[in-house]
N, C-alpha and C positions, 0 to 999 in steps of 0.2 A: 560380495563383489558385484553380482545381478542386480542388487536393489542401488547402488550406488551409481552402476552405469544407466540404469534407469531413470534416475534423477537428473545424473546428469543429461540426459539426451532432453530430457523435459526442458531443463532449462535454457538450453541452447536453444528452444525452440522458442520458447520464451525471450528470451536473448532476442534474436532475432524478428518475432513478432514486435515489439518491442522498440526496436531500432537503439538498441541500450549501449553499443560502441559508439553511436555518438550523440550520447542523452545529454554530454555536454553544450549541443545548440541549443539544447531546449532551453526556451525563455523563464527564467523565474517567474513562479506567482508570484503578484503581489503582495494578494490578501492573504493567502497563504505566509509567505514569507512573514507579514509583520504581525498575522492570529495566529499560525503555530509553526514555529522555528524550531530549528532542532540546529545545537549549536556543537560540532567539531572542537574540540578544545587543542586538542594536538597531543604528544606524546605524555605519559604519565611520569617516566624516566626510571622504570622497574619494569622488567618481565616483558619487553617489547609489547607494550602496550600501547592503545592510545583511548584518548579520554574525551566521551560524547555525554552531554549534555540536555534533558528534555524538560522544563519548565512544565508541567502534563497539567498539574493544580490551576497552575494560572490558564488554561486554554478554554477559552470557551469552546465546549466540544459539540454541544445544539448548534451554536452560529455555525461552524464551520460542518456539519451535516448537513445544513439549511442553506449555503453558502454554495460548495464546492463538490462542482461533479465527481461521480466516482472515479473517470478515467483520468482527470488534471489531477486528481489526490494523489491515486498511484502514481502517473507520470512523474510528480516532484518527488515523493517519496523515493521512487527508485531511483532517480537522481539523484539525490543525497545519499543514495546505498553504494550507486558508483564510484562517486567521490571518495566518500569513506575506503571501500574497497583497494580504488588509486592508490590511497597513503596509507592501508593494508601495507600492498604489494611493493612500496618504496619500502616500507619499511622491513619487511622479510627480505628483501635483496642484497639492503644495509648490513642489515646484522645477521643473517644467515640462518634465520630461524623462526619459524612462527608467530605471527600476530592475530591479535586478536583485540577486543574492546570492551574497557568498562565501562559500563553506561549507567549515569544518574538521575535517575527519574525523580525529580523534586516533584513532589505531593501538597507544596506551600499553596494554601487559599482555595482547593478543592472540597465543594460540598457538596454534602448526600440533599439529594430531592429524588421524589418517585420517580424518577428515568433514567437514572445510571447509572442501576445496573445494568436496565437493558441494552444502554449504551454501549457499556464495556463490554459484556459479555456477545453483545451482537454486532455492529457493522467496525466497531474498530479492536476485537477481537477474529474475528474475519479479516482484516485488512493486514493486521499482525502476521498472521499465518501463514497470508499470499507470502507475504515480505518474507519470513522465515524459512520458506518451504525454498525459496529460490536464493538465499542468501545461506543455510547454515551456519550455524558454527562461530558465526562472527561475534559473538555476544561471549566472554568469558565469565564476567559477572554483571547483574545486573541490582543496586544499589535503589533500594526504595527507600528516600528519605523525607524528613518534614512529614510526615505520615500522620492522616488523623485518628481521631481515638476510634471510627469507624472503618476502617481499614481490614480488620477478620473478615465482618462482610461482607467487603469486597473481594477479600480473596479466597472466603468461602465458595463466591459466586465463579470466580475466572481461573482459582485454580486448577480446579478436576478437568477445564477444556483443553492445559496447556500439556503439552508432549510431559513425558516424565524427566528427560534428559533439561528440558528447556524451562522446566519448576525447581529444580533441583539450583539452576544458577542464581533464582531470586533470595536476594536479602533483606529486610526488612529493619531499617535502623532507625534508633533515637540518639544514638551519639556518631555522628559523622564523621567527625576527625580521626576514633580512635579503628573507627569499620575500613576506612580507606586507607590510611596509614600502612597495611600490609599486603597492598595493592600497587600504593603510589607514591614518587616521590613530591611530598605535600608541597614544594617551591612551583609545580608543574598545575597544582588542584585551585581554582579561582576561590580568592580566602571564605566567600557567603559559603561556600560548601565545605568548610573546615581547611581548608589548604594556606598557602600563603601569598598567591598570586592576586597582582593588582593590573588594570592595562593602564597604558600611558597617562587616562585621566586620576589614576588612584580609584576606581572604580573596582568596589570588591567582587560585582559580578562579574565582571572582563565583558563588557558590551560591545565591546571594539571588536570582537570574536562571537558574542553568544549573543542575539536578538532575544529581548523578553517580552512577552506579552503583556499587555496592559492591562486591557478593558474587552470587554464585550465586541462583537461584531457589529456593526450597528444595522437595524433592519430592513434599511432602505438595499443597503450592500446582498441581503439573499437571494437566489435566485431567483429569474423569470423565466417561464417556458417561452422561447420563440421561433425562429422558422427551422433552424437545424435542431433544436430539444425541444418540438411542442410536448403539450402535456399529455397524459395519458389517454383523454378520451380523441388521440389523432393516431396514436399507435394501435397496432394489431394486438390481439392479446389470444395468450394460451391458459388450461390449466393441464397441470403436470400431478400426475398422483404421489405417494408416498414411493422412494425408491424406483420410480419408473425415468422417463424422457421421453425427449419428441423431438422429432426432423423435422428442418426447415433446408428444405433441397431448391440451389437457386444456379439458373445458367447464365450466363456472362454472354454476350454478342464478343466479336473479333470487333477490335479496334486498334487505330494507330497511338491514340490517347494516352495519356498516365492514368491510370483507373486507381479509382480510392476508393476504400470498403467505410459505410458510415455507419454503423450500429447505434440506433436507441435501446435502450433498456431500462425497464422497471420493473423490480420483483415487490413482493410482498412479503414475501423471506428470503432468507438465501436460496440461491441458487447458483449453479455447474452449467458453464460454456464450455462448447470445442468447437472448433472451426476446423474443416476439410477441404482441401484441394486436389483437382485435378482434371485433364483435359478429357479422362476417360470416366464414368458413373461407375462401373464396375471397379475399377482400382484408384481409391481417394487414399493419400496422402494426409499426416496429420500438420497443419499448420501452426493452431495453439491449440493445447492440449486443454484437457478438462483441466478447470481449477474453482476454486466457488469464490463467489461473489458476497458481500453482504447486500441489505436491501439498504435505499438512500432515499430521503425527501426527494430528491432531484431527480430529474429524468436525465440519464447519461448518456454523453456521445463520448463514441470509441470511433474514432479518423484515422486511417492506417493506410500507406500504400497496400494497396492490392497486389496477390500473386500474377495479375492478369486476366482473361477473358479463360473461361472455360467453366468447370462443375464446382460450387461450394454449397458443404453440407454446413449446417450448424446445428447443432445437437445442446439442445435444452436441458436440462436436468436437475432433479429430485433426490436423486442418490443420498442426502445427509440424515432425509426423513424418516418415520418409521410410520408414523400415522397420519399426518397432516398433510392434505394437496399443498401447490404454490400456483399461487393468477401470477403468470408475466406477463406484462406489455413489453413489445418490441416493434422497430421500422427498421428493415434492412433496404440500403439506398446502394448503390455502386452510383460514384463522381465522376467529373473529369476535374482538373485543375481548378476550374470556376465557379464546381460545386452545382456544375450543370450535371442532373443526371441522363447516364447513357443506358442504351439498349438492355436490358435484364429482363427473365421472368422465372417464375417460379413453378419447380416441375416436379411431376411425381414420381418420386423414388422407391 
């Protein structure tokens, strides 16, 4: 019951850092939306479920590491986890009982080249985690299909990382119709994935509901560092040893202003953020709590209203290591509305 009300207070902080009650303003990516969709299907029509959809094979996942900041990735992700959530929670109301989601990872048009595994098992196995660690539970089964004959490999590689609870729900299938069938009622399941559903165009994947990805990202579309994410050699850099961290203690001036906190960040491996607030040095307050990051092509900016003027710790860390330091580059800015910066310096704690 301790470890449970502990999660939950993390998340609420999270929650709340976040601004995740109304992640619905948030603007869609674009490139996102149309290089990796993740398509909502709607109810399965068995076992108050409902039925989400991942084209993974088809996604270029270099483009879109090379593409898309770490913080616009999460932000849409966890959008779509709200969402999802929303029609969770219609649907526990409806029927007065538990929801949960099957979710189908199509593996069609996915190939092995030397970087992915460290793909998988690095910044979107990390990314996974955050998502899981502040979502539980939502995942009932999780349906690997179109699977290649390379496939152990990979799950050699990603399964020992996954909780035991959250390995236990993966399936791994070559007959689709007959794997789902006692999940779903198949008139509910879009027919390319064995079910019997077509959308209005007769279209077997149901496009009208589930975006597919195409093609490649194309390389003009990757990121550029410029004045809010220059590149690394414009940021401050630390290194951080195996299971240790570091303070970056920073004081906010009094203003009338709307204060905005802008983080850059680039790790070289994963690395553990936490942010502290408070008007006193001796008694901080936790804001976001630790949680790890993976590392990214990109240099990320994290834009967040501010708690306001006073004392913020931000505490680095190494905690996942046992042997290996980690170099991070960061630039911490406090804004006003215009992305003029206001009054800050940084103090020893």
């Amino acid at each position: 019951l301790d470890e449970a009300a502990h999660h939950l207070e993390r998340h609420l902080m999270f929650r709340q850092f976040f601004d995740l009650d109304n992640v619905e303003n948030l603007k869609d990516n674009k490139l996102l939306k149309q290089y990796f969709p993740l398509g909502l299907v709607g109810k399965t029509g068995k076992n108050n479920h409902l039925l989400v959809v991942e084209c993974a094979g088809r996604i270029d996942l270099h483009g879109i590491l090379k593409t898309i900041q770490l913080n616009e990735f999460l932000s849409q992700r966890l959008k779509f986890q709200e969402m999802m959530l929303d029609e969770i929670n219609k649907m526990e109301q409806e029927n007065k009982s538990q929801c949960s989601v099957i979710y189908i990872l199509d593996l069609e048009g996915l190939k092995l080249d030397s970087s992915l595994l460290s793909v998988v098992t690095g910044p979107y196995h990390t990314l996974w985690n955050l998502v899981y660690t502040n979502y539980p539970e939502w995942v009932e089964t999780l349906f690997i299909v179109n699977a290649p004959a390379f496939i152990s490999i990979i799950w050699k590689a990603i399964g020992p990382l996954m909780p035991e609870r959250t390995r236990n729900k993966v399936q791994i299938f070559t007959r689709t119709k007959e794997s789902l069938q006692s999940h779903c009622d198949l008139k509910y399941v879009p027919k390319h994935w064995g079910g019997e559903l077509t959308d209005s165009n007769g279209d077997p994947m149901c496009r009208d509901r589930i975006l597919i990805p195409t093609k490649s990202i194309p390389t003009n579309l990757y990121w550029q560092p410029d004045k809010m994410s220059p590149w690394i050699d414009k940021l401050e850099s630390m290194t951080i040893n195996a299971g240790r961290f570091k303070i970056v203690t920073i004081k906010v001036s009094p203003t009338n202003e709307k204060i905005f906190l802008a983080l850059n960040r680039f790790g070289e491996r994963s690395y553990s953020i936490a942010i502290y607030h408070s008007k006193d040095l001796k008694d901080m307050n936790e804001w976001i709590p630790t949680f790890l990051y993976p590392p990214m092509p990109t240099v990320d900016l994290l834009k967040v209203v501010s708690l306001g003027p006073g004392i913020y710790k931000f505490r680095f860390g190494n905690e996942d290591s046992w042997f290996r330091s980690v170099k991070l580059y960061y630039r911490i800015r406090f804004l006003n509305e215009h992305d003029d910066e206001i009054h800050w310096e940084q103090v020893n704690s």
